[in-house]
Residue frames as qw, qx, qy, qz and C-alpha x, y, z in Angstrom:
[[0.901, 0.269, -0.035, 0.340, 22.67, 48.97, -0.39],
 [0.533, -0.667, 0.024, 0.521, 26.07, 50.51, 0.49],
 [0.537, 0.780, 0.048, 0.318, 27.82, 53.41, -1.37],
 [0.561, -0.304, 0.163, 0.752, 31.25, 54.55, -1.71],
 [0.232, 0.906, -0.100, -0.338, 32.11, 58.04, -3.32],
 [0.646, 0.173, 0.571, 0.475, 34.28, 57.37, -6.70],
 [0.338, 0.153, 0.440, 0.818, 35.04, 60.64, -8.34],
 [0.393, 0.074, 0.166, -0.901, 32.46, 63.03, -6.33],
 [0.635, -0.060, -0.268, -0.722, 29.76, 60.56, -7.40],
 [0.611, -0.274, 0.682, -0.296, 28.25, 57.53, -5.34],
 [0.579, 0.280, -0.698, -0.314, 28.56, 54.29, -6.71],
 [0.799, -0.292, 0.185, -0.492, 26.65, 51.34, -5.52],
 [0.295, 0.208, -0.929, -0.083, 27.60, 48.03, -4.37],
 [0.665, -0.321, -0.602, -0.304, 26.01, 44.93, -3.77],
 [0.792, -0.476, -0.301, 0.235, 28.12, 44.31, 0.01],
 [0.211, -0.955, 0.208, 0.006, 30.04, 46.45, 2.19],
 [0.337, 0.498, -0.750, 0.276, 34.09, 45.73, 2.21],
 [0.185, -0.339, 0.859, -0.335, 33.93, 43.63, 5.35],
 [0.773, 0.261, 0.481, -0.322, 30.72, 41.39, 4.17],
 [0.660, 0.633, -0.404, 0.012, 33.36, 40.95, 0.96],
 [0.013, -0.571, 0.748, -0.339, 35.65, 39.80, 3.15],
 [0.572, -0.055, 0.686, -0.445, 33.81, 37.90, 5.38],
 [0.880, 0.237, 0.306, -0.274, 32.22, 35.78, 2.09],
 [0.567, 0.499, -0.645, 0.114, 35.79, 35.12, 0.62],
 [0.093, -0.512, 0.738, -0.429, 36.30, 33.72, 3.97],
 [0.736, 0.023, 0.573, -0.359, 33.83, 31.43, 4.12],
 [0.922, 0.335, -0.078, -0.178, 34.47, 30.27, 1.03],
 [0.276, 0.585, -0.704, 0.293, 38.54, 29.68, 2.03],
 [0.439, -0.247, 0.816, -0.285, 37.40, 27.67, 4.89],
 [0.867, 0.252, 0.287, -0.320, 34.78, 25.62, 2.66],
 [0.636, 0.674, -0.372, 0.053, 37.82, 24.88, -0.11],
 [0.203, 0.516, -0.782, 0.285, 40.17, 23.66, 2.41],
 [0.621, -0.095, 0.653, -0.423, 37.37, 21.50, 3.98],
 [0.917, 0.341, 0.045, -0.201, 36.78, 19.99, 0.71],
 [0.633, 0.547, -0.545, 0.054, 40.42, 19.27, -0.12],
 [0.242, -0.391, 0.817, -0.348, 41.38, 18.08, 3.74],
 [0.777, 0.096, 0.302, -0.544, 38.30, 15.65, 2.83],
 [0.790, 0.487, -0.354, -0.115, 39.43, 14.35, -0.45],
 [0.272, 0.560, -0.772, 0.132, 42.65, 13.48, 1.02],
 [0.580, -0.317, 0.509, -0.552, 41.33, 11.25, 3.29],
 [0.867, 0.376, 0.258, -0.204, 38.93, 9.82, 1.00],
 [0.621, 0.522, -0.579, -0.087, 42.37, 9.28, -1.43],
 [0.141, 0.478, -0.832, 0.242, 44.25, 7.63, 1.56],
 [0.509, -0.024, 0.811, -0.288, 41.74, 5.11, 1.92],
 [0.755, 0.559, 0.151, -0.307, 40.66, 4.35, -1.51],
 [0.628, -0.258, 0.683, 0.269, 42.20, 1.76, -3.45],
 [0.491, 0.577, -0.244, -0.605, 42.41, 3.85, -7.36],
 [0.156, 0.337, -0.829, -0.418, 43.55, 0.86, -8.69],
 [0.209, 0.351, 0.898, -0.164, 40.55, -1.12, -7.49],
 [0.350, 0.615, 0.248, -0.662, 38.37, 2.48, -8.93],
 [0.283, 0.593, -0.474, -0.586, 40.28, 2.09, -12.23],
 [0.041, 0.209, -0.943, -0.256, 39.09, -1.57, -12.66],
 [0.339, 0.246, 0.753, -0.508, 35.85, -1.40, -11.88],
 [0.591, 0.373, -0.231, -0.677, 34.30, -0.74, -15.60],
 [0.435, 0.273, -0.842, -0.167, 35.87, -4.18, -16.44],
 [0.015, 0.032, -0.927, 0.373, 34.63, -5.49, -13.36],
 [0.559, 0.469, 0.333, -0.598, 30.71, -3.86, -13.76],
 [0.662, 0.500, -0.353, -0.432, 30.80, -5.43, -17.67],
 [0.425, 0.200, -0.876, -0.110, 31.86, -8.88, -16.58],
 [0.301, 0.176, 0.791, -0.503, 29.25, -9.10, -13.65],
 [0.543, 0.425, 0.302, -0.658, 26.55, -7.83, -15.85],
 [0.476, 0.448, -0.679, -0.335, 27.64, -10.26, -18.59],
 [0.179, 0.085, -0.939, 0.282, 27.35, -12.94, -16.08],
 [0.285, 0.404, 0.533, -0.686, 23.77, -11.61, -14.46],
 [0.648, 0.509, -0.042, -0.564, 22.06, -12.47, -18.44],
 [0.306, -0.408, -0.432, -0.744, 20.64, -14.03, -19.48],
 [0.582, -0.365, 0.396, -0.610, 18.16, -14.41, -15.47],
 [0.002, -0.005, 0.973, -0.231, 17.32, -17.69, -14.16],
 [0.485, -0.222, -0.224, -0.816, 13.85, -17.58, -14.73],
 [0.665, -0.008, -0.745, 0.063, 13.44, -20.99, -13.03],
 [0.339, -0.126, -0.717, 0.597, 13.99, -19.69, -9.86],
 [0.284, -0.462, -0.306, -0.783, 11.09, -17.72, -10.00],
 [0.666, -0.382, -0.468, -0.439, 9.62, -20.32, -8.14],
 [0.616, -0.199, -0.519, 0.559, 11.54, -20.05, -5.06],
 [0.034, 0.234, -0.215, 0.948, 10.40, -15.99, -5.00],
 [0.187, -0.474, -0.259, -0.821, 7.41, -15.92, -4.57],
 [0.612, -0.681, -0.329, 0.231, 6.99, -16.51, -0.55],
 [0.453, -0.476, -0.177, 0.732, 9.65, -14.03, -0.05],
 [0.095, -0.491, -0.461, -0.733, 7.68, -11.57, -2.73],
 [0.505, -0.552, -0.611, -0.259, 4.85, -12.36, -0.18],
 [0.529, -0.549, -0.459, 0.457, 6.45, -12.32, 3.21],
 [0.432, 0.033, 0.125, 0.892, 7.94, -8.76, 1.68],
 [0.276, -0.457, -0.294, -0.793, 4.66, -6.99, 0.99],
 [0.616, -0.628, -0.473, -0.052, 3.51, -8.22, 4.39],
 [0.597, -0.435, -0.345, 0.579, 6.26, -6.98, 6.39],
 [0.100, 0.097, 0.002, 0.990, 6.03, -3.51, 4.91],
 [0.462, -0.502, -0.470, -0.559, 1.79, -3.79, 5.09],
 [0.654, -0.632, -0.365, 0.202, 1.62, -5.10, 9.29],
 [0.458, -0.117, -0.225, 0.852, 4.92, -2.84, 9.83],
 [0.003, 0.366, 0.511, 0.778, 2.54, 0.08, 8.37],
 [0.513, -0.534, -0.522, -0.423, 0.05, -0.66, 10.15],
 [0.727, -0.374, -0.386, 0.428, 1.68, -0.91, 13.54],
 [0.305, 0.087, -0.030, 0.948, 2.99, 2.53, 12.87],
 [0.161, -0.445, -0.330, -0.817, 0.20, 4.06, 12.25],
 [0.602, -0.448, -0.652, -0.103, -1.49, 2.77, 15.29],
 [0.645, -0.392, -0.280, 0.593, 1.35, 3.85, 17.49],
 [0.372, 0.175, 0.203, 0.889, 1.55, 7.26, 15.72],
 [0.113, -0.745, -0.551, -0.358, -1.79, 8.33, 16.15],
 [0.425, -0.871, -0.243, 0.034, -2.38, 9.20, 19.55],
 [0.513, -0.239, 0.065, 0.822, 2.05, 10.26, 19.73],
 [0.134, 0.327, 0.258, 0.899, 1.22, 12.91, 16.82],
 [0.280, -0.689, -0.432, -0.511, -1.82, 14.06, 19.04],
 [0.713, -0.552, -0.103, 0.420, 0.57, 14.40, 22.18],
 [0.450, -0.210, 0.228, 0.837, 3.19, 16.01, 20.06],
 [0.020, -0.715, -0.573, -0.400, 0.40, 18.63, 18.60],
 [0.108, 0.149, -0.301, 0.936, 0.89, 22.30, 20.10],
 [0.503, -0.108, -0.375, -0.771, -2.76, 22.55, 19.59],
 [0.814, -0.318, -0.172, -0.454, -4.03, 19.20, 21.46],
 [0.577, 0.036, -0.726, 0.373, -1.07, 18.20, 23.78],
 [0.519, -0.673, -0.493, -0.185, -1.91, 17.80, 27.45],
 [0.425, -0.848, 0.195, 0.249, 1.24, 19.29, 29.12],
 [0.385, 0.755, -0.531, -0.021, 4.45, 20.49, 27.50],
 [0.113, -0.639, 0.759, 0.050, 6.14, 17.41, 28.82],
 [0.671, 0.312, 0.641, -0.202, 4.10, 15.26, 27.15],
 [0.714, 0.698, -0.034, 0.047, 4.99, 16.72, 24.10],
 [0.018, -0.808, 0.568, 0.152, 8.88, 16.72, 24.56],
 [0.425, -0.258, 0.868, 0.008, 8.71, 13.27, 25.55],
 [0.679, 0.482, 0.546, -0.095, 6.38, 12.31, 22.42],
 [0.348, 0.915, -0.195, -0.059, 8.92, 14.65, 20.32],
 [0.316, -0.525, 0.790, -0.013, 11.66, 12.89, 21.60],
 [0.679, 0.188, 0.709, -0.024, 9.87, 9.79, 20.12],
 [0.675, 0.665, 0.233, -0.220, 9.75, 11.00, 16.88],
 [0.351, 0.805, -0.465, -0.112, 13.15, 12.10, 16.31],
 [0.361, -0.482, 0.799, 0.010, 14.38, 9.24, 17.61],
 [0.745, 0.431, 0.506, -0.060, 12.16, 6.88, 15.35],
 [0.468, 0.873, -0.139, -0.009, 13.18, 8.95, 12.44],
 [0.073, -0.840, 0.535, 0.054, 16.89, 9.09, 13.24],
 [0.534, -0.137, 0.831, 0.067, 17.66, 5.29, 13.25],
 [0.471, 0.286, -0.470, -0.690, 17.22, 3.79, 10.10],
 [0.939, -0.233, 0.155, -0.201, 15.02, 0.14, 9.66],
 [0.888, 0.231, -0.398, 0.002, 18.17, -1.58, 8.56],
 [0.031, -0.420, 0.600, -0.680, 19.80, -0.58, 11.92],
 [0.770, -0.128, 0.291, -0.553, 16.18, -1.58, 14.01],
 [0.895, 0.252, -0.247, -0.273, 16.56, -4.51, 11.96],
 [0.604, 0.300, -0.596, 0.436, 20.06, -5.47, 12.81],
 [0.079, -0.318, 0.638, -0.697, 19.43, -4.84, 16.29],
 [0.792, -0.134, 0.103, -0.587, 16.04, -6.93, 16.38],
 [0.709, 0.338, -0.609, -0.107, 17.81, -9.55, 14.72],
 [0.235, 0.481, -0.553, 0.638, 19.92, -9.48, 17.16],
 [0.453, -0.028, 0.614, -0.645, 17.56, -9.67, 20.14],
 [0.642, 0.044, 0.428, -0.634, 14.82, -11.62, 18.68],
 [0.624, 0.081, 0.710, 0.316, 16.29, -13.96, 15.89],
 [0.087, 0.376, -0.379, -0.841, 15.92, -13.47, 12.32],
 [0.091, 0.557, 0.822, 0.078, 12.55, -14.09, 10.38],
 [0.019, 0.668, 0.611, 0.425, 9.93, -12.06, 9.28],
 [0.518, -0.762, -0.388, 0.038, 8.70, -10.88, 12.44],
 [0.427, -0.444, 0.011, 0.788, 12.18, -8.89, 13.12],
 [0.382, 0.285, 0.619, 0.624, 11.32, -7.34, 10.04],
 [0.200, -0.648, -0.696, -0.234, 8.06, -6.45, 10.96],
 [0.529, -0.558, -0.263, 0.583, 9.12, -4.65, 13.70],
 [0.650, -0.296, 0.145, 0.685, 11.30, -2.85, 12.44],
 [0.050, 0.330, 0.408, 0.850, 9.88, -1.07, 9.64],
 [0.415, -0.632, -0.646, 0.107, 7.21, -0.49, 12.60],
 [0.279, -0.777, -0.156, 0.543, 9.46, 1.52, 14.69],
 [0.377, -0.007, 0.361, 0.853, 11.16, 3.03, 11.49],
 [0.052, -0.503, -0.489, -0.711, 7.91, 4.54, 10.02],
 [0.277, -0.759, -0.570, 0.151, 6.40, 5.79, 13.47],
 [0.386, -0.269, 0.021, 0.882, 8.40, 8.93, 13.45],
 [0.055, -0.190, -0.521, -0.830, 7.71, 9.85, 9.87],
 [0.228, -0.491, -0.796, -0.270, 4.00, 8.77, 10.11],
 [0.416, -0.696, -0.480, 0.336, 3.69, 10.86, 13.56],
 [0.343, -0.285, 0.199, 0.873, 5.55, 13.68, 12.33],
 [0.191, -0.304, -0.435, -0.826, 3.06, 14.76, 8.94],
 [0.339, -0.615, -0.676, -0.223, 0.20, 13.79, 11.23],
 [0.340, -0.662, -0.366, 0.559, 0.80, 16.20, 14.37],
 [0.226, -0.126, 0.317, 0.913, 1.83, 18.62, 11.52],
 [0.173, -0.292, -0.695, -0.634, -1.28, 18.47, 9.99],
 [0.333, -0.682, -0.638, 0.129, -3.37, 18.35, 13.20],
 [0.313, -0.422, -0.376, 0.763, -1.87, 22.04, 13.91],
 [0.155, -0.106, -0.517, -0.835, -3.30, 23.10, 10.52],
 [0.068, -0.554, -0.821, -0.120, -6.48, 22.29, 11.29],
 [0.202, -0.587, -0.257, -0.741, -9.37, 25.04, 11.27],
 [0.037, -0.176, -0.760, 0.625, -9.93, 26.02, 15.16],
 [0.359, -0.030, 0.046, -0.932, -13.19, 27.92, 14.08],
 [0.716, -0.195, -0.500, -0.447, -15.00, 24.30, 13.66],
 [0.473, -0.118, -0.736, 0.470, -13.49, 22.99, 16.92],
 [0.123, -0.042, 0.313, -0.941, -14.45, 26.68, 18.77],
 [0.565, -0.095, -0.513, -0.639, -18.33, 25.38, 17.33],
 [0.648, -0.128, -0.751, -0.008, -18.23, 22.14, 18.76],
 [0.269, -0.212, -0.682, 0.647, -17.24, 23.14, 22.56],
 [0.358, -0.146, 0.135, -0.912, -19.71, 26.40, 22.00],
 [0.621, -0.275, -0.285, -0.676, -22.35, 23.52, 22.25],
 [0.656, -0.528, 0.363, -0.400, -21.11, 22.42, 25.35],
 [0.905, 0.258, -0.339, -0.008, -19.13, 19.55, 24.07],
 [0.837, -0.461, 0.204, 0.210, -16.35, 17.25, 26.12],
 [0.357, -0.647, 0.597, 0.312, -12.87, 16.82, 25.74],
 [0.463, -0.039, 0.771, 0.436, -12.97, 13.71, 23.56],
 [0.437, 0.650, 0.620, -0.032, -16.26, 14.52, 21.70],
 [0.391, 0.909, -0.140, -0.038, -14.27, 17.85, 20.10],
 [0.082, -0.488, 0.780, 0.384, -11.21, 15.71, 19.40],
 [0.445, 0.289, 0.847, 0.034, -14.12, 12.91, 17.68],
 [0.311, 0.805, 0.500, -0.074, -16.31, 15.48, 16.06],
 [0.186, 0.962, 0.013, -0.199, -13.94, 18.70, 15.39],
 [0.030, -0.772, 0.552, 0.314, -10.53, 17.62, 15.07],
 [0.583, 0.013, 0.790, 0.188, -10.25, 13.65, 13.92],
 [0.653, 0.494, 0.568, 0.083, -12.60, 14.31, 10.56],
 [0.331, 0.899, -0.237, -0.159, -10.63, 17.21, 9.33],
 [0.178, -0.649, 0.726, 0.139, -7.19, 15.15, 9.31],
 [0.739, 0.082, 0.657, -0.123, -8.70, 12.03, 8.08],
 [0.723, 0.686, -0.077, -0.003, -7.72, 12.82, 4.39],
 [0.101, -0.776, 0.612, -0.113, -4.32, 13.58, 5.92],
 [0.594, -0.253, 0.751, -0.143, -4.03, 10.36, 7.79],
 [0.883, 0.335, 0.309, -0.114, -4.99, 8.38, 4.88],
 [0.455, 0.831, -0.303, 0.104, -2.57, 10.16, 2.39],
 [0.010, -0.715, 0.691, -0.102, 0.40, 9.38, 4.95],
 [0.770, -0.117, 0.618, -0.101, -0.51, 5.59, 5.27],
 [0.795, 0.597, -0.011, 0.105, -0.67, 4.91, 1.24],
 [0.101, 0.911, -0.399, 0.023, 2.66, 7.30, 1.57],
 [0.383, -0.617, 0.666, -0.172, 3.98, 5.30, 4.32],
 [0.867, 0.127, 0.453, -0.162, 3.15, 2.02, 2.82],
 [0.701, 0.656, -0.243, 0.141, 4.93, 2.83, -0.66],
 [0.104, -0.856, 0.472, -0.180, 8.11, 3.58, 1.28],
 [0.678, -0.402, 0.607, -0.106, 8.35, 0.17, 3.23],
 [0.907, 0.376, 0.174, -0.079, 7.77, -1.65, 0.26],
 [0.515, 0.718, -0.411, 0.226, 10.92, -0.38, -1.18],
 [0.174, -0.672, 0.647, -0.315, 12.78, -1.10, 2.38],
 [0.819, -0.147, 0.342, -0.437, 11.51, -3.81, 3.01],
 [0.807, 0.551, -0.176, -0.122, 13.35, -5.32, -0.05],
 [0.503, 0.559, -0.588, 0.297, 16.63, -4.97, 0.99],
 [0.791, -0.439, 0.267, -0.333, 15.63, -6.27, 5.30],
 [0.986, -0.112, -0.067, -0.101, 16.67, -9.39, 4.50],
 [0.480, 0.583, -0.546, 0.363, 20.54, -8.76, 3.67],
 [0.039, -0.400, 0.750, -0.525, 20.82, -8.90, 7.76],
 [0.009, -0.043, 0.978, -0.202, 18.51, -11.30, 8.38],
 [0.379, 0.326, 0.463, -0.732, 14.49, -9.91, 8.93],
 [0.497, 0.319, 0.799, -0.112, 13.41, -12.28, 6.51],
 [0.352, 0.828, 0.113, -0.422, 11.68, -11.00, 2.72],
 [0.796, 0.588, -0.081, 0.115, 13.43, -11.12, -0.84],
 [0.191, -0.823, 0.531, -0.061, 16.77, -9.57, 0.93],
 [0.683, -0.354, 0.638, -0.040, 17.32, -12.79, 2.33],
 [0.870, 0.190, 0.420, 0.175, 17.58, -14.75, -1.01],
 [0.393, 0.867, -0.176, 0.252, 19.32, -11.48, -2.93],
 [0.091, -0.844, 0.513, -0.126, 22.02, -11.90, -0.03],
 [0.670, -0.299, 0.656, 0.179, 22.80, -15.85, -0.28],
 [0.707, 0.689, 0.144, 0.067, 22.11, -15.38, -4.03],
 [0.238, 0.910, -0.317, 0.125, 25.36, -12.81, -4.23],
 [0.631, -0.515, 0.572, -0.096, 27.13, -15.08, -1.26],
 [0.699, -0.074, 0.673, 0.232, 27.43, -17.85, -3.58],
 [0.036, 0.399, -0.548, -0.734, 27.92, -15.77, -7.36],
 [0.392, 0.454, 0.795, 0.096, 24.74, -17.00, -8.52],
 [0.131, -0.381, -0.047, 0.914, 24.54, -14.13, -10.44],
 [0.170, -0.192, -0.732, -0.632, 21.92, -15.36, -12.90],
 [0.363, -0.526, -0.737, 0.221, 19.71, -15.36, -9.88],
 [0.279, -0.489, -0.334, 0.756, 20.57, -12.30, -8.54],
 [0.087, -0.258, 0.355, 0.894, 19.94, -10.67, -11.28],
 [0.374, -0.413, -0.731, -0.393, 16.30, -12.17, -11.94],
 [0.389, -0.538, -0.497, 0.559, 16.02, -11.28, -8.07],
 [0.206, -0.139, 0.198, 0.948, 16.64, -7.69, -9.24],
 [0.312, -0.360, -0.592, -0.649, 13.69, -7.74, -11.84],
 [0.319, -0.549, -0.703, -0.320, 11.60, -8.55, -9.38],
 [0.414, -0.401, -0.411, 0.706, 12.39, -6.39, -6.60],
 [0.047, 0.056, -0.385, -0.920, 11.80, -3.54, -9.68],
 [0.360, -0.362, -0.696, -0.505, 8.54, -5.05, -10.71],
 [0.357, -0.449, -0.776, 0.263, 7.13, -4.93, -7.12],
 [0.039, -0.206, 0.018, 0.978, 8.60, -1.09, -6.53],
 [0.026, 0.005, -0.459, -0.888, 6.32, -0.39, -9.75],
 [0.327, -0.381, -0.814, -0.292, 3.50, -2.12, -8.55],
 [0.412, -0.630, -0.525, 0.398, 3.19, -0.68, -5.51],
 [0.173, -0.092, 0.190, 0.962, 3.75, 2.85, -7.16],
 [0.317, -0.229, -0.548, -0.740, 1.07, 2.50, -9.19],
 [0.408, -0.518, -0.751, -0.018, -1.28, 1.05, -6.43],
 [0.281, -0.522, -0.462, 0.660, -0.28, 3.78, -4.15],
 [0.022, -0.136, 0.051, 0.989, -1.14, 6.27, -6.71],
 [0.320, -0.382, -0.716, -0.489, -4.61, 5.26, -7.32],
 [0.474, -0.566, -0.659, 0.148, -5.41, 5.12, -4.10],
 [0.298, -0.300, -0.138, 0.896, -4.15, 8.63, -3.78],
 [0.016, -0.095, -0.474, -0.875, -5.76, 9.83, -6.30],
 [0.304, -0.383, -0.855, -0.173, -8.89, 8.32, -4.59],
 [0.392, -0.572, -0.438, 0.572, -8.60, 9.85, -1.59],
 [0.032, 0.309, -0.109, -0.944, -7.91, 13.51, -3.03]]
C-alpha cells in the first residue's frame, strides 16, 4: 500500500495521489455521461404524456376486468401452435448445435478455422434476437407458424451451442486418453469418451432451452410468426381489452407450466 511521511511517522493510504486523481476522473467523465444522456432522454420524452400515465394504467386496467372468459375458446390453437413453435424450434437447435459446439470445442475442433467460422456462428445466432429472425422471416417467407419456427431455431442455436462446446472442454481427458490407449478411431473416442460425459449437459441445456422459447414464443406473433402473439396483437389493435387481458392470464399460466415441467425434468436428469 503506499505511504506518505506525516509528522516523522508513515501513514498509510489506500491509493497513491495520482490513482486519486485518476478515480475522481473517471467518475467526472461517468457524471457528465449520465447527465448529457438524460438530456436527450428529456428532449424526446413527452413529461406530460409520463405525468398521465397513472390515470392512464388505472383506466386500462379497469377496462381489462373483469376477462372475457368466452374467448377462451378461440386460444387454444394458438396455446398449441405456441408450445409447438418453441418445442420443433428447440429441437432444430439442438440438432444444428451439436456438431457447431463440437467444431467450436478447443479440445475436438478439426482446424482453427473451423472453429472461428463455427464461433462466428454462435455469436451471430446469439446477437440477433428471435423477434428480429422473426421479422425478417416474416418478411421472406410469409407469416404463420413456420416463420416462427424458424426463428426461435436460429435464435436458440447460439445459446444451445455455446453451454455445449463449453461443457465439452470440461470434460475429463483421462477417460478419452483410455479409449485411444486401446487403439480406438477418431469417431469411436468422440462415441465412447467424449459424447457420454456431456450427455447430462446436453439434456440440461435442451429442458433450459425449451423453457426459454416458451416464454418467446408468446410474444412471435405481435409481427406475424403465428402463436398467442398474433391474437394479443389484434386483441390490443382493436381495444378489446377484456380479451387482452384474459390473453394475459394465459400467456402466465403457460410460463408456469412450463416452469414447473422444466423443473422436474431437471431434477430428473440431475
Amino acid at each position: 500500500m503506499p505511504v506518505r511521511e506525516q509528522n516523522g511517522r508513515p501513514v498509510w493510504r489506500r491509493r497513491t495521489t495520482p490513482q486519486q486523481w485518476g478515480r475522481w476522473f473517471a467518475w467526472l467523465i461517468g457524471i457528465a455521461i449520465v447527465v448529457y444522456s438524460w438530456q436527450l432522454i428529456s428532449e424526446k420524452t413527452i413529461w406530460f404524456f409520463v405525468a398521465d400515465a397513472p390515470t392512464q394504467a388505472a383506466d386500462m386496467a379497469e377496462r381489462m376486468v373483469p376477462p372475457k372468459w368466452s374467448y377462451m375458446e378461440e386460444l387454444w390453437l394458438p396455446v398449441w401452435d405456441t408450445i409447438n413453435i418453441a418445442t420443433l424450434g428447440t429441437l432444430i437447435a439442438l440438432v444444428v448445435a451439436f456438431p457447431i459446439a463440437f467444431c467450436a470445442a478447443s479440445n475436438t475442433s478439426p482446424h482453427p478455422l473451423v472453429r472461428s467460422v463455427a464461433l462466428f456462428i454462435i455469436v451471430s445466432s446469439r446477437s440477433i434476437n428471435s423477434l428480429i429472425w422473426a421479422l425478417m422471416l416474416v418478411a421472406i417467407i410469409g407469416p404463420g407458424v413456420f416463420a416462427g419456427v424458424i426463428a426461435i431455431g436460429l435464435r436458440s442455436i447460439g445459446f444451445c451451442a455455446k453451454l455445449l462446446y463449453e461443457a465439452i472442454e470440461e470434460i475429463d481427458e483421462t477417460q478419452v486418453e483410455a479409449i485411444t490407449a486401446t487403439g480406438a478411431s477418431g469417431p469411436q473416442r468422440l462415441a465412447y469418451g467424449i459424447v457420454p460425459q456431456i450427455l447430462p449437459a446436453f439434456a440440461g441445456i435442451a429442458v433450459f432451452r425449451w423453457d426459454i422459447n416458451i416464454r418467446e414464443s408468446t410474444v412471435l406473433g405481435l409481427v406475424g410468426a403465428g402463436g398467442i402473439g398474433l391474437q394479443l396483437s389484434s386483441s390490443i389493435n382493436s381495444l378489446a381489452w377484456t380479451q387482452v387481458s384474459l390473453i394475459l392470464l394465459v400467456i402466465l399460466a403457460t410460463v408456469a407450466v412450463s416452469e414447473w415441467v422444466s423443473a422436474k425434468v431437471r431434477h430428473a436428469i440431475i
